[in-house]
N, C-alpha and C positions, 0 to 999 in steps of 0.2 A: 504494500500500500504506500502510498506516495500523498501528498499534502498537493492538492490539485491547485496551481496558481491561477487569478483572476483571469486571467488571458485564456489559461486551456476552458476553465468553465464556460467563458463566453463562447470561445469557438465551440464547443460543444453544445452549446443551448441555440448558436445562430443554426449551428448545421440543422437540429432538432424542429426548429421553427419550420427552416425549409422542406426540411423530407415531410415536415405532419400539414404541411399546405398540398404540396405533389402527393403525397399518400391519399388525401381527401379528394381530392383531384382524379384522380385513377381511379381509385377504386370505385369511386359512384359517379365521376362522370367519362368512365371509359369510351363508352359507345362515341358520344361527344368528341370526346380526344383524338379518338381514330379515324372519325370521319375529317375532321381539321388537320390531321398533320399525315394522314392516309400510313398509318401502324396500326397491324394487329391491335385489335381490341382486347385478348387475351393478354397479349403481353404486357400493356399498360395496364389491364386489371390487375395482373399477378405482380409485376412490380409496386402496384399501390399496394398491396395487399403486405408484400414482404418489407415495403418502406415503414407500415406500421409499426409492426413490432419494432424495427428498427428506431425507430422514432424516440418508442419508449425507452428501449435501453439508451440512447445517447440523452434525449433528457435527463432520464435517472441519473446517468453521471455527471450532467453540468450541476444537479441540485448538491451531490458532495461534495464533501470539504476534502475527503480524503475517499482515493479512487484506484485501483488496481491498475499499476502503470500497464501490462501485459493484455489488460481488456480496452482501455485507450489504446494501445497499441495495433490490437486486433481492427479498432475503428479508423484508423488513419491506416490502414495495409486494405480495409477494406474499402476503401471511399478512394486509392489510389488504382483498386481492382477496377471498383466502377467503374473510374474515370476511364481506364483502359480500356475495357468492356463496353462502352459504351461506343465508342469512336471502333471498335473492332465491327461490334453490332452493324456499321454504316457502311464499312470495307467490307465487309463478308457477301454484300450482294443477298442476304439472305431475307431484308425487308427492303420495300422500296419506296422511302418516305416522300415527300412532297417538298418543296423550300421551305416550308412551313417547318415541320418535322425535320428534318437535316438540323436547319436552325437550332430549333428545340434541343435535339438531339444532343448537339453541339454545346450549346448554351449550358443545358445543366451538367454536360459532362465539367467544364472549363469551372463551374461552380463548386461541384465536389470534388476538382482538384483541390481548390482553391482551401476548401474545409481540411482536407488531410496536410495540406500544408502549415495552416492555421494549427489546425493541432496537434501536429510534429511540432513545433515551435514552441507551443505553449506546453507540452509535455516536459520538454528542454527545459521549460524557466517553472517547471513546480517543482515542488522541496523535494528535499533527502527523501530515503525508503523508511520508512516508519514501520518497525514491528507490530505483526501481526497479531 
């Protein structure tokens, strides 16, 4: 456990803002979304759906004072996946989204880089390992 500094909690609570706005987004206005950015409807479902949970574990950790550097960790490894996955998602030929969607695509990929840098950073600047 680790002494979470002001910096990583906020990058953890902006990340959390955003995934539980997209989470809400997807999951109940999928049909919506897909016809506007022409992507599977499934896929933006089930992404809303797994941003949820999501949501909550990264909230959970921005409200700690003190927070499992290893599970931070695991959030900035995964939010560098996305990022990655996301832009593969568009090279792979495998959807064929619209300007709209590319955009989109694009946009929140460059966003949750943005978060996993933010909280690499702010991981850096929170205290010593505090026994467990």
């Amino acid at each position: 456990m680790i002494e979470a500094s002001t910096f990583l909690r906020r990058a953890l609570l902006a990340d959390a803002v955003f995934s539980g706005v997209a989470a809400l987004g997807f999951t109940f206005g999928a049909g919506a979304f897909a016809t506007l950015f022409d992507l599977p409807e499934a896929l933006l479902r089930e992404a809303g759906l797994f941003l949820i949970a999501y949501t909550a574990l990264v909230g959970w950790l921005a409200a700690r004072p003190m927070v499992s550097r290893a599970l931070v960790l695991l959030v900035v490894i995964g939010n560098a996946a996305w990022t990655v996955g996301s832009i593969a998602l568009l090279l792979s030929g495998s959807v064929s989204p619209n300007l709209a969607g590319e955009l989109m695509v694009v946009a929140q990929a460059i966003a949750t880089g943005v978060f996993a840098e933010l909280q690499y950073v702010g991981l850096r600047k929170s205290g010593s390992v505090v026994a467990a």
